[in-house]
Residue frames relative to the residue before (quaternion, step in Angstrom):
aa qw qx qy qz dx dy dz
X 1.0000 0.0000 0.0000 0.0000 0.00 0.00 0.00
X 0.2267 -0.7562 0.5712 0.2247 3.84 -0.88 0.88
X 0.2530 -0.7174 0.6198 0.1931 3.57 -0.61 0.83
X 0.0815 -0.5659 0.8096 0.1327 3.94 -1.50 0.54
X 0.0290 0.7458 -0.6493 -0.1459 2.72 -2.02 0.40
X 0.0409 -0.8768 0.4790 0.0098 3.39 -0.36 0.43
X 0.3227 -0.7668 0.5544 0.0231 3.61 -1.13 0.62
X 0.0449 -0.7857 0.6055 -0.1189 3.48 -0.94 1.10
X 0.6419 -0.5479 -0.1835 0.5041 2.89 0.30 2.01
X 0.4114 0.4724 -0.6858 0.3705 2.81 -0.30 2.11
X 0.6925 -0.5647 0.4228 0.1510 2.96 -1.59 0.59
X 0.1931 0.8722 -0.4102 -0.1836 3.86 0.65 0.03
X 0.2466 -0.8682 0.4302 0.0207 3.08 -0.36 1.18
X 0.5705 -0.6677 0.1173 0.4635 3.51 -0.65 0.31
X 0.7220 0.5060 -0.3039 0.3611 2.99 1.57 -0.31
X 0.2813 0.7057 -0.3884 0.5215 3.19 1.40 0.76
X 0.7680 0.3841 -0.2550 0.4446 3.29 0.59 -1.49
X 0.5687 0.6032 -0.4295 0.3582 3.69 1.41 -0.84
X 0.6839 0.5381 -0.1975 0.4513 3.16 0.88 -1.21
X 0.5245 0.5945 -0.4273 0.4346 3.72 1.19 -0.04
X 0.7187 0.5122 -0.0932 0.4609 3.34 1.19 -1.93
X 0.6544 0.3635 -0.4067 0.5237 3.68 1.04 -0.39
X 0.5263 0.5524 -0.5210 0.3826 3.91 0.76 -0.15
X 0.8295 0.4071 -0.1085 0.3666 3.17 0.44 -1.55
X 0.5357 0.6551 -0.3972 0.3552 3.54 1.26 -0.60
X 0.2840 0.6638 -0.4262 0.5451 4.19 1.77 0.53
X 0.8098 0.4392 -0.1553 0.3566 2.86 0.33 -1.78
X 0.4258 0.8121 -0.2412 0.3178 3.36 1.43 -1.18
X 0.7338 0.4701 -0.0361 0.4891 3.02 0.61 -2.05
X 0.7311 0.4536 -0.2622 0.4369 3.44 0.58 -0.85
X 0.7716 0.4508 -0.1963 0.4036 3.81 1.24 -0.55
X 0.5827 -0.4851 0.4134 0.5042 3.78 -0.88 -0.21
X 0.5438 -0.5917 0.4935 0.3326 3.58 -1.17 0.91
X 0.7816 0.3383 -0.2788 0.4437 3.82 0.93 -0.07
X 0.2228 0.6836 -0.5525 0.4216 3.30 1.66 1.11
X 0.0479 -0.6795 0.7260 0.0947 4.07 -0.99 0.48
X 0.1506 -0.8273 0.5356 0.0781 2.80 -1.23 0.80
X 0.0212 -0.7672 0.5728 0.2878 4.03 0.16 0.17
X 0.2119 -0.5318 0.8167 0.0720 3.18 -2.34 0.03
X 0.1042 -0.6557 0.7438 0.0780 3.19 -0.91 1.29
X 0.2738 0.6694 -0.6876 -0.0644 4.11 -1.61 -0.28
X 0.3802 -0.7592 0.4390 -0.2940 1.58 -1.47 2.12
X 0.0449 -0.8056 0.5749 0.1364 3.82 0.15 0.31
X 0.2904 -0.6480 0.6606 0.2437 3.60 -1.42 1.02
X 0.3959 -0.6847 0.5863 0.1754 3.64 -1.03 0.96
X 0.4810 0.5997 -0.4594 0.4449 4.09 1.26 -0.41
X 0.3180 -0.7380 0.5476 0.2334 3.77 -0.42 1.51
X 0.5922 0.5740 -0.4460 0.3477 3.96 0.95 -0.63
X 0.6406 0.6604 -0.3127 0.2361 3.49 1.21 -0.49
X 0.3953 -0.7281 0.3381 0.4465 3.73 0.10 0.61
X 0.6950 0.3178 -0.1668 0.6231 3.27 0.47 -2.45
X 0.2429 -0.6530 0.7174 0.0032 3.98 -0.95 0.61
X 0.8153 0.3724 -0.2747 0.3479 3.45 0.43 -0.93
X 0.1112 0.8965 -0.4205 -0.0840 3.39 -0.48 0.86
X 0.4764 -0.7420 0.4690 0.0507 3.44 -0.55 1.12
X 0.3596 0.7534 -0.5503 0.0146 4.46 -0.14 0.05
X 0.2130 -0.7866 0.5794 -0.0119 3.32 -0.99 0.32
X 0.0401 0.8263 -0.5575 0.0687 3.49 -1.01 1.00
X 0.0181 -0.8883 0.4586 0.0140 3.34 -0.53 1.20
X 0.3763 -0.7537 0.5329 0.0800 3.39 -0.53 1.35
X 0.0277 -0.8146 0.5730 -0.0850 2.90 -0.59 1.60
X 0.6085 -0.5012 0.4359 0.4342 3.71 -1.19 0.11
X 0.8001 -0.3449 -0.1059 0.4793 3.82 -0.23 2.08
X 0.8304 0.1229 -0.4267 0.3364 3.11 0.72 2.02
X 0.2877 -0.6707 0.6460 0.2239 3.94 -0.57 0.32
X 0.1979 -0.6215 0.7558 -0.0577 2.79 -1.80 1.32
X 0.1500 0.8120 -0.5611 0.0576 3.34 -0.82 0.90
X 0.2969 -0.8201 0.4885 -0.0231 3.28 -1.06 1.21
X 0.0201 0.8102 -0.5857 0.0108 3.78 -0.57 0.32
X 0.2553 0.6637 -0.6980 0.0843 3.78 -0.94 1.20
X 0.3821 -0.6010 0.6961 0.0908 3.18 -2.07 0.74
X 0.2115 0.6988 -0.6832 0.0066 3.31 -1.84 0.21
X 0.6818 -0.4469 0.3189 0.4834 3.36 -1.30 -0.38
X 0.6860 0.2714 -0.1336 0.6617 3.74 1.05 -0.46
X 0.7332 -0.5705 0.3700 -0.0101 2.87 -1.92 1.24
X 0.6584 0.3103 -0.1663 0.6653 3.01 1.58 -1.59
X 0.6759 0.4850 -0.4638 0.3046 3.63 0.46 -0.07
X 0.4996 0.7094 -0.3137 0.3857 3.64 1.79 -0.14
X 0.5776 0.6431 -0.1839 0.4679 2.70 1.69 -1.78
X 0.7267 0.5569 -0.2473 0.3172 3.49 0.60 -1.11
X 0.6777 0.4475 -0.2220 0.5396 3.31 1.04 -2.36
X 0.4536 0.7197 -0.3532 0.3892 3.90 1.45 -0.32
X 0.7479 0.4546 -0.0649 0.4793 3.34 0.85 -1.30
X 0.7065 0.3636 -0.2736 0.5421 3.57 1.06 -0.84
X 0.4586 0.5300 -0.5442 0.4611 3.79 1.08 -0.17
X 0.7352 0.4975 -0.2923 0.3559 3.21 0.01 -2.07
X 0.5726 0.4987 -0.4170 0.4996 4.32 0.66 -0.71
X 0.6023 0.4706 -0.2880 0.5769 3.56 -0.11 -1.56
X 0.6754 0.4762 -0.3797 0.4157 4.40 0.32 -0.15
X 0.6548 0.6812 0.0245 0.3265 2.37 1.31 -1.64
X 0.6905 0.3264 0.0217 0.6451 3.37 0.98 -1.25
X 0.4568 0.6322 -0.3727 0.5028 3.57 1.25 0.21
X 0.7678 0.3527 -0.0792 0.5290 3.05 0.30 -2.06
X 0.6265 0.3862 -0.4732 0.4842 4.29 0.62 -0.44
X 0.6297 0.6096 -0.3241 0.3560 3.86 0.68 -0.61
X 0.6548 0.5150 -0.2100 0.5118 3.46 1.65 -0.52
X 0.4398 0.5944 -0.3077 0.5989 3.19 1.67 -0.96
X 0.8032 0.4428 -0.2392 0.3188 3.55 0.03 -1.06
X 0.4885 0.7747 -0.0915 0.3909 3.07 1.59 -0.87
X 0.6689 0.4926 -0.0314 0.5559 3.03 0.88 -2.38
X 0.5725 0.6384 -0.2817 0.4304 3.37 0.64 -1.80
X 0.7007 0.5378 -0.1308 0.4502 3.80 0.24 -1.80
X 0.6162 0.4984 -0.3923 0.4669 3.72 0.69 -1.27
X 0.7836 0.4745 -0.2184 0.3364 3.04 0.09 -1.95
X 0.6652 0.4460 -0.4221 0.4248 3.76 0.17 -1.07
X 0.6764 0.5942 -0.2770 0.3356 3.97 1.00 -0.65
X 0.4827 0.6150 -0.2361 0.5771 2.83 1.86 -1.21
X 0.4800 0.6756 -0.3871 0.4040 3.88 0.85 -1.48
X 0.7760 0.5348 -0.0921 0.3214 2.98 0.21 -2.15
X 0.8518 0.2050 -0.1859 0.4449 3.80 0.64 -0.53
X 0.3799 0.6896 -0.4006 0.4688 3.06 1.78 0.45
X 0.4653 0.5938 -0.3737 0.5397 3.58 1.54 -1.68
X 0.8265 0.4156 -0.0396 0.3776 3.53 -0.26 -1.80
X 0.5280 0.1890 -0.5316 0.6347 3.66 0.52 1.16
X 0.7177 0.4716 -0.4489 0.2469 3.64 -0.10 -0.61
């Protein structure tokens, strides 16, 4: 999986970005090596705003995109509630696959066996 990250008036630094790749490097494993995934973070400059930090993410999978967006007062804690949203997506959408997959090969099976 290629990870982007990018920043909109933020600073991405490298430790930022490390801390991107060790969230997501779960996800990684669980997807096609030609899944991409961006990370925007974002900071809201509106002082009335509490969580300021915002964190979204969009991963381009093979016929769909999952995309996720949390905020808080801290960066790494966006990054994180960021990552466990986008999984919990993640493991959703491979669990249907598996699902579908299962239906049909059964379906296969009793189609053979009337004909």
């Amino acid at each position: 999986m290629r990870i982007e990250v990018r920043g909109r008036n933020v600073e991405v630094t490298s430790q930022l970005r490390g801390h991107v790749e060790k969230r997501f490097a779960r996800i990684g494993r669980q997807v096609s090596e030609l899944a991409v995934l961006e990370v925007e973070l974002s900071e809201e400059r509106n002082p009335s705003i509490a969580d300021s930090q915002v964190a979204q993410a969009t991963l381009h999978l093979k016929r769909v995109t999952l995309r996720a967006r949390e905020t808080s007062p801290e960066m790494l804690h966006s990054i994180h509630a960021l990552a466990e949203d986008l999984r919990r997506q993640v493991k959703r959408h491979r669990d249907k696959r598996r699902k579908r997959e299962q239906t049909r090969r059964i379906m296969s099976r009793f189609r053979g066996r009337a004909a």
